[in-house]
Structures are given as structure tokens and as C-alpha cells.
PAKOLKOL-710197 format. One record per residue: y, z, x of N, C-alpha, C in turn. Coordinates in steps of 0.02 Angstrom, whole numbers, plus 32768, in hexadecimal, padded with zeros to 4 digits. Atoms other than C-alpha are relative to their C-alpha. Example, Ala and Ser with C-alpha at 12.3 -4.5 7.8 and 13.67 -1.06 7.14 Angstrom:
% PAKOLKOL-710197
7FC58000802D7F1F81868267803C8000802D7FC57FFD7FD67FCB816582AC803780257FD9
//
This chain:
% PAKOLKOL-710197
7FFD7FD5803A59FF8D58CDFD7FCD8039800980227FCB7FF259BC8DFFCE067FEB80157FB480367FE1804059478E50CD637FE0801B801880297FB9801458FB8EE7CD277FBC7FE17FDA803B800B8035583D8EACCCE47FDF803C7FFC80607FC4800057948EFECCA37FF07FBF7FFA804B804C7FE256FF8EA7CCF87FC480457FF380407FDB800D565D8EEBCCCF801080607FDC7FEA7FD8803356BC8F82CC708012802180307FD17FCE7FC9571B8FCACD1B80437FC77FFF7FB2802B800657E38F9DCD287FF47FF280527FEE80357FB3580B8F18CDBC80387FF17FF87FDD8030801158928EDFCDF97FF87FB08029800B80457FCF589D8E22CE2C80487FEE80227FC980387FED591C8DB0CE7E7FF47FB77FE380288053802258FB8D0ACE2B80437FCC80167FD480317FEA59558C79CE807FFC7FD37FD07FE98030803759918BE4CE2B7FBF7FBA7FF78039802D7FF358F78B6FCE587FC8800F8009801E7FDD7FDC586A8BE1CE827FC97FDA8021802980257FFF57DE8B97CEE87FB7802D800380427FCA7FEF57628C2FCF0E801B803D7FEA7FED7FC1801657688CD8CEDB7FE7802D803880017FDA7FC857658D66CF697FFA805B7FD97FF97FA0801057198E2DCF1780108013804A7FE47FE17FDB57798E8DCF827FE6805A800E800F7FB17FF857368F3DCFB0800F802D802B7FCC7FD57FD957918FD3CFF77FD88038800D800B7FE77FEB57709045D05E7FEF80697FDE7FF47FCE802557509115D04F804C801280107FB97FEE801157EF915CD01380297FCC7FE97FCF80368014583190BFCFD980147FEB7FC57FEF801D8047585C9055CF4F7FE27FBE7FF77FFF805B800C585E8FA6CF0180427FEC80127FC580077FD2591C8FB4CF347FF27FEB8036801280027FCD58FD8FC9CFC57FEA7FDA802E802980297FED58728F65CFF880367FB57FFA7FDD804F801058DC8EBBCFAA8046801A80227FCC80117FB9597B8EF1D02580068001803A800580167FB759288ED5D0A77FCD7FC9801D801880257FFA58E08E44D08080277FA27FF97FBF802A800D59878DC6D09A7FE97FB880048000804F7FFA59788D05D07C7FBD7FF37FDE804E8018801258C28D06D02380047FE07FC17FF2801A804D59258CE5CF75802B7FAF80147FEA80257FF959888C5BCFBD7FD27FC78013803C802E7FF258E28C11D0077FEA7FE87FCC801C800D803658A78C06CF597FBC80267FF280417FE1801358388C8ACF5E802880377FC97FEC7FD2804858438CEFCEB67FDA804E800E801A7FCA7FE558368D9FCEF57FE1804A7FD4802B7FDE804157CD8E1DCE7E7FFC80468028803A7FC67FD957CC8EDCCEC9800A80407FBD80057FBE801B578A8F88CE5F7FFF803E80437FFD7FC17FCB5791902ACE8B7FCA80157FFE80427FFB7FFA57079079CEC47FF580407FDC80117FBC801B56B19125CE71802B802C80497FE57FB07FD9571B91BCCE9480417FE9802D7FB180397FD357B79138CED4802D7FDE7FD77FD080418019585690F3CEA3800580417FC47FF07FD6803558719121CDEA7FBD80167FD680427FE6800F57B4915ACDDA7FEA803F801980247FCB7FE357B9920ACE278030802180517FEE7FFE7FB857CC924FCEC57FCA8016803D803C80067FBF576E9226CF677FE08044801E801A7FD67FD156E59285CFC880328030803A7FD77FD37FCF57329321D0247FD58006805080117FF97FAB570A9330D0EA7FD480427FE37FFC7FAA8009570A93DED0B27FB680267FD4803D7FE48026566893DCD0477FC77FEC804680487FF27FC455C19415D08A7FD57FA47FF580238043801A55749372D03D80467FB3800D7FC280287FF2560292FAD0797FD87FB88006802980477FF5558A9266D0C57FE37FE87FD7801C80178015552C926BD03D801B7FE37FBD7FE3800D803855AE9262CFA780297FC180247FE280477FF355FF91C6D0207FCB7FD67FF4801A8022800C55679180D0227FDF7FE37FA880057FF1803E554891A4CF5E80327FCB7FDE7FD48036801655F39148CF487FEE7FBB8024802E80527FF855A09099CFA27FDA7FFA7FE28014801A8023552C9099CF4D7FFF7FEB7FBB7FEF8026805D5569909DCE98802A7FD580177FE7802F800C55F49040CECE7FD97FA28027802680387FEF55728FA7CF1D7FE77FEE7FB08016800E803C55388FADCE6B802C7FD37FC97FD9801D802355CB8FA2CE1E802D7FBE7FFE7FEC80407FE6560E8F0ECE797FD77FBF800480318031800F55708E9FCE5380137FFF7FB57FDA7FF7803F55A78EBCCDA680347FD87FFB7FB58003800D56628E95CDB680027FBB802B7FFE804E7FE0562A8DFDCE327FE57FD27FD080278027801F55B18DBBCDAE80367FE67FBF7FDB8018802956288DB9CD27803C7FD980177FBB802C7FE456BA8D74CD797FE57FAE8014801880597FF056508CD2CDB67FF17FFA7FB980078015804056238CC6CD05804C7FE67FDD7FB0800C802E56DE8CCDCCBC800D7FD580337FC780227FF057308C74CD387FE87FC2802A803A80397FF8568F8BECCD7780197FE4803E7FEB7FF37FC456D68BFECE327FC98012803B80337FD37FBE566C8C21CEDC80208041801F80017FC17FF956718CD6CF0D7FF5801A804280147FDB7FC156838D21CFAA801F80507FFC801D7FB68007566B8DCFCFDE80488016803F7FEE7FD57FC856DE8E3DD05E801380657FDF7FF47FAF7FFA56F38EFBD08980208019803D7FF87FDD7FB257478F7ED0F27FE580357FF6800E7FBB7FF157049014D1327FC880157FE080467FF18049567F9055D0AD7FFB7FD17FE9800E803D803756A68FBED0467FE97FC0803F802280337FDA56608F56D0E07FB38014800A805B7FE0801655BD8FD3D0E77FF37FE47FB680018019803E55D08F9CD0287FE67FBB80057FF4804B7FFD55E58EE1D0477F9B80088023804A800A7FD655228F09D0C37FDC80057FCF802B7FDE805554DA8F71D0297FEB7FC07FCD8010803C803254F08ED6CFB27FD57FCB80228020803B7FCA54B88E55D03F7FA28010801180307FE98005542C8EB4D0547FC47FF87FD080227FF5804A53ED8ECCCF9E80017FA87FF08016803A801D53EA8E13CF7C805A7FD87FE57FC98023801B54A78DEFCF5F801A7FA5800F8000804C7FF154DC8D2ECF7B80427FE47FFD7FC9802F7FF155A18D0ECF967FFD7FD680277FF7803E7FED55D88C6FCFD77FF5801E805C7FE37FE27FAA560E8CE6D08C802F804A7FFA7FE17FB1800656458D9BD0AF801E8013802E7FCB7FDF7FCE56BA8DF0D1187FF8804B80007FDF7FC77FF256978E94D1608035803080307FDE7FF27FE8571B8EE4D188800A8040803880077FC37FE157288F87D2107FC180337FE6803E7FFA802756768FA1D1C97FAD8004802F803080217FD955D28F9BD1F37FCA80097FC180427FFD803B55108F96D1A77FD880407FF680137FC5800B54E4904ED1DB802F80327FF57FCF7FB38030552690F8D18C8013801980437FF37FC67FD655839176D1EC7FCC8023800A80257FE57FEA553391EDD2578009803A7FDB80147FE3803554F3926ED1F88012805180257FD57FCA7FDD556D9320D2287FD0802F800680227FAF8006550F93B8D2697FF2802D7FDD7FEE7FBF803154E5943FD1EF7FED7FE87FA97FF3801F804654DA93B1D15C7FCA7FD87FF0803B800080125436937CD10D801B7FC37FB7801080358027541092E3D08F7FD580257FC180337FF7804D53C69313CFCA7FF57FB77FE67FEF801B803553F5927CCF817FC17FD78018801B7FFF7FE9535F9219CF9B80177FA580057FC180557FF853B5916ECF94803D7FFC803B7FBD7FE87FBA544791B1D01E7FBD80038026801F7FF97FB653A991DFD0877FDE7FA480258012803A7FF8535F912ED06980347FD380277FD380157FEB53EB90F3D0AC80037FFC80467FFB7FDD7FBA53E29148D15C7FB77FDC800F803F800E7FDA53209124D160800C7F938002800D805B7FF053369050D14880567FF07FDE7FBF8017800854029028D1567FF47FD18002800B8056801B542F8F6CD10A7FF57FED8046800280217FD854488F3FD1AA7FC77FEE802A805280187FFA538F8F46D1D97FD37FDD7FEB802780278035535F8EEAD15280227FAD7FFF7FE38059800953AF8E30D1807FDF7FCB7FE3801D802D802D532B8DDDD143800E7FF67FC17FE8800B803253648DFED0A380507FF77FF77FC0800D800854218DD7D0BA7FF87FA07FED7FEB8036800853F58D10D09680267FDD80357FCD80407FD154588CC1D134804580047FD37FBF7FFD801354F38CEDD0C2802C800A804F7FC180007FC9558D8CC3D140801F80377FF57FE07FAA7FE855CB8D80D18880247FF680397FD07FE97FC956548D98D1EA801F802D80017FEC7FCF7FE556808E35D2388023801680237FC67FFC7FD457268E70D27180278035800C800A7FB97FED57428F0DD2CF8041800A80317FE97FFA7FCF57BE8F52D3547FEA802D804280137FE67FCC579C8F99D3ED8015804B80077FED7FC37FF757ED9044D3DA7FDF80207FB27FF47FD6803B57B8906CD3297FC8802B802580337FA57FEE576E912DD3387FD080127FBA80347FF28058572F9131D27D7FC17FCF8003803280317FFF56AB909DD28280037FDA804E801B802B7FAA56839075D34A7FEC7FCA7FFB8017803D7FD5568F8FD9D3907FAD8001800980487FEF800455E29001D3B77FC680017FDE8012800F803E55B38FFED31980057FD17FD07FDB8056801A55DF8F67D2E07FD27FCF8029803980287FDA55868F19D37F7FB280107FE980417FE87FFE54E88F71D3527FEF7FD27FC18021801C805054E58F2CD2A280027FB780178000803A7FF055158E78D2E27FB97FF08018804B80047FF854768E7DD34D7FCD80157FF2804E7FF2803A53FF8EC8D2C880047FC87FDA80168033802154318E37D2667FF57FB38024800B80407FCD542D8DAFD2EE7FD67FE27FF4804280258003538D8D76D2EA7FDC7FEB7FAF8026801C803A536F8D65D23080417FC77FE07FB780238026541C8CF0D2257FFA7FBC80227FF5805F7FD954298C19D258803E8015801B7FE180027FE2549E8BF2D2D3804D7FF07FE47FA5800F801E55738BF6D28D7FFA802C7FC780047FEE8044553E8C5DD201802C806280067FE37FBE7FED555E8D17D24D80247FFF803C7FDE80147FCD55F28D2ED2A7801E804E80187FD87FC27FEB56698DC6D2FB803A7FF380147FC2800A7FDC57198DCED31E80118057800A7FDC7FC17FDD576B8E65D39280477FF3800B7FD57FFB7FFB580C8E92D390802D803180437FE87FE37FB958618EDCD448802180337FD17FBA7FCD803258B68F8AD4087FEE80137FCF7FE47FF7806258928F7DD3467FCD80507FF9801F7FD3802B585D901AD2FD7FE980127FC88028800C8026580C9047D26380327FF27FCA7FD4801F803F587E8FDDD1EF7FF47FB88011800580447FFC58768F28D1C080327FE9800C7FC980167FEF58F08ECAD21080137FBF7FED8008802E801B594E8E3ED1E57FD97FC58035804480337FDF58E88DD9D2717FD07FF97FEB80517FFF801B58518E14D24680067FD47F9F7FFC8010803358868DD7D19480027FC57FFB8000803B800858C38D2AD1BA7FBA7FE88026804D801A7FEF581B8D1AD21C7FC47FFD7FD980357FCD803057AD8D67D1A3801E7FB27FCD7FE68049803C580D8CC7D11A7FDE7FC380268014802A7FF357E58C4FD18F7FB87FF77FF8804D80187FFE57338C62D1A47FE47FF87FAD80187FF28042571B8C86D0E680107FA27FEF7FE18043801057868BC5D0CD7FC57FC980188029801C7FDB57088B78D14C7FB380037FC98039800F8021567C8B92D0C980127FFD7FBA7FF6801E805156D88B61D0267FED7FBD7FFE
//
């Protein structure tokens, strides 16, 4: 069954299976949706995970996304992570309240820099999934300069430097080898910034031969499994 809510006073929609056993906030990428994000996330309602995604500031039916085209582009994407990291501690907190369920975390693309952001700050789902993601920002375009002083904070100490404060929350990271938007490369880098502050089975990586910057349904049924493994 699919529904339209308000969680923390932003519209969601869910998938709510017939049994639920965990609940999964779902977070989408830039340019995306809550559509979106939940069709390409196949079999997670049948698992019994009760799937919860909003849209993010300036996405979906809230606006319209950061232009390439502005002089300030990096910093109004980064502007949108961070309210929306806010707003999804919110919309996670109430939903374990209403529906007295364990809570796990995933993201793609921004909403997996998202998924670091929260991990970072002290967040505590059951296990997270980032998706074609990583823990540091894009590289910062020629010509284009930081005001915001929260976007710069960002650049000077990215989550992913900060593992000590991620808690050993179970992260798994699942990337393809061709994506051109978020490098392979980048993905490894964040894995081994957080290495050393994580126990052994807890942080994991899956690569995909080929995949480009979309979640696939591999990466999806992999990404379920590991999340199942810590219900």
C-alpha cells in the first residue's frame, strides 16, 4: 500500500507493507524525488521494510533544484544537505515514535552525502545504505567561492573525517565502476577515512562492473540484504 503522510510537518510518501518489520527513510538524490528514490528501491516493501521518503528543499513538489548554471551552484547543493540532514532527523524521529519500529537509514547520490551528514552529527539507525555516494563534497568548480559559512565548514572537516563520531553504525556502500558524477574514487577514499574508527563486519562496500551513476536493481537487492542481516 502506497500513502501520502506529514511527518514532522513535510509530505512523505510511504509504502507500508502488510506486516512491517523495520522502517527504511529513504533519501534521494539532487534532482530527484521521493518518487523516485522508492522506484528504485524494488523488494524492500515485500521484505517488510516500511519505506518512508520526503522530498528534499528545492525537490519534488517543494521547488525547483539548484541550477549548474548559477555562480553559487556548490554552495546552494550543499545548502540543500544540509537543511535536508535536518529535516530527516525530524521525520526519522517521529516516525519511530508513531510506528515503535527500528529505523534504518539509506541514500543516493546527495542523499548518501546526506545519509554521512546525519552519521556524522550523532544520528543512530539500526544500518545505512549509501548509495553512488560518498562522505566528501564535490570538487569545488573554478571561478566559484564559498560565503555560506556552514557549506565552507563542510569542505574544511567532511563527515567522512569525522568516524569517530559515526557510532560503528553498520554502512554499506554501493557504487559502480563507471559512474562519472561521484568517482569510484571517491567512495574508496571515504571507506578508508572511516576504516579505522569501525569493528570488524560493520563497514562494508559493494562495486558494481559497468554500473553508472544510478542505483541498480543489484545494488538494491544487495543493499536489502545487508540492511536484513542486522534486523
Amino acid at each position: 500500500m502506497e500513502r501520502r503522510l506529514v511527518l514532522a510537518g513535510l509530505p512523505v510518501l510511504a509504502q507500508i507493507p502488510e506486516n512491517p518489520r523495520a522502517i527504511l527513510l529513504a533519501l534521494h538524490g539532487l534532482q530527484g524525488s521521493k518518487e523516485h528514490i522508492l522506484s528504485l528501491l524494488p523488494g524492500f516493501k515485500e521484505a517488510g521494510f516500511l519505506l518512508l521518503a520526503p522530498d528534499a528543499p528545492r525537490h519534488g513538489e517543494r521547488g525547483t533544484p539548484p541550477s549548474a548554471k548559477s555562480g553559487r551552484y556548490v554552495e546552494e547543493v550543499y545548502q540543500v544537505a544540509l537543511a535536508f540532514a535536518e529535516e530527516a532527523w525530524r521525520v526519522a524521529e517521529e516516525a519511530r515514535a508513531h510506528y515503535g519500529l527500528p529505523l534504518f537509514l539509506a541514500g543516493g547520490s546527495l542523499g548518501a552525502f546526506v545519509v554521512h551528514l546525519l552519521l556524522s552529527r550523532g544520528f543512530r539507525p539500526k544500518g545505512a545504505l549509501a548509495f553512488i555516494g560518498s562522505g566528501f563534497p564535490m570538487k569545488l568548480p573554478q571561478g566559484q567561492s564559498l560565503q555560506d559559512p556552514q557549506v565552507a565548514a563542510l569542505y574544511q572537516a567532511p563527515p567522512a573525517t569525522r568516524g569517530e563520531a559515526y557510532g560503528g553504525v553498520p554502512l554499506l556502500h554501493l557504487h559502480g565502476t563507471r559512474d562519472l558524477i561521484v568517482p569510484l574514487e571517491r567512495m574508496e577514499k571515504t571507506v578508508e577515512a572511516l576504516r579505522p574508527h569501525y569493528p570488524e563486519g560493520r563497514l562494508a562496500r559493494f562495486v558494481e562492473e559497468g554500473a553508472g551513476h544510478i542505483i541498480t536493481p543489484l545494488m538494491a537487492r544487495v543493499g536489502r540484504a545487508f540492511l536484513e542481516a542486522w534486523l
